[in-house]
C-alpha positions in Angstrom: 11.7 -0.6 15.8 13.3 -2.9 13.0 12.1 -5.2 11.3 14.0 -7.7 13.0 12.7 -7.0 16.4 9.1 -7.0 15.1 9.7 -10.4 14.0 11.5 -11.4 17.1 8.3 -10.2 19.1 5.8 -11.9 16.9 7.5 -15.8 17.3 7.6 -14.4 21.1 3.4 -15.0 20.8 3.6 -17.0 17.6 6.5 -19.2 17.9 5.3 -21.9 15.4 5.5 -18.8 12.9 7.8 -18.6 10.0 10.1 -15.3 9.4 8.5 -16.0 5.9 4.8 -15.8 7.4 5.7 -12.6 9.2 7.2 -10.7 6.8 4.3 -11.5 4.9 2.2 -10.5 7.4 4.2 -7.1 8.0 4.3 -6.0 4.7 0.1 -6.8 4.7 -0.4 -4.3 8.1 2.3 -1.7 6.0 0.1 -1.7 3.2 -3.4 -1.2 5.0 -1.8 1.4 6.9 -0.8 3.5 4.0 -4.3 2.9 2.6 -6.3 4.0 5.5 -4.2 6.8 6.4 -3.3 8.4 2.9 0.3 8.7 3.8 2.0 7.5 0.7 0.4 10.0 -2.6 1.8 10.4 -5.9 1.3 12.1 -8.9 -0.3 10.5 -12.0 0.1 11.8 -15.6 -2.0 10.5 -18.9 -2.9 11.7 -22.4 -6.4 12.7 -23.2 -8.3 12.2 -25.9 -10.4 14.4 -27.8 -14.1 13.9 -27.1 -13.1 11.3 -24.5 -14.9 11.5 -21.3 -13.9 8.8 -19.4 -10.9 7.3 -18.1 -10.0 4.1 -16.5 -7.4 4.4 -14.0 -5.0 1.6 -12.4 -5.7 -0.8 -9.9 -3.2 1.1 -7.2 -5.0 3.9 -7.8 -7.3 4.2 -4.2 -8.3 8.0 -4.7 -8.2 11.0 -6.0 -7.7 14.5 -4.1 -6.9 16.7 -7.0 -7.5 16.6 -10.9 -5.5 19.2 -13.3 -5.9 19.7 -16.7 
């Protein structure tokens, strides 16, 4: 299904609805999908420092499955 046609079927129940609103709302559902379901993973690379035992990690960073060093 596009995009398109999930918009279309939105303003079908929602036809007060902005394609604005609904792409936001799209992208929102993508997003928490990925999250929940671990889909998406990358990689993530970073100096240490000597005698350093913590790190802080960023903010897009949900978890981590596997550390190498």
């Amino acid at each position: 299904m596009t995009q398109k046609q999930m918009i279309e079927l939105v303003q079908q129940h929602h036809p007060n609805v902005g394609e604005t609103q609904i792409r936001l709302w799209l992208n929102q559902a993508l997003r928490e999908f990925c999250r929940k379901t671990g889909i998406l993973k990358t990689g993530y690379q970073f100096t240490t420092t000597l005698n350093e035992r913590w790190y802080g990690l960023p903010a897009y960073v949900v978890s981590v499955s596997d550390v190498d060093y």
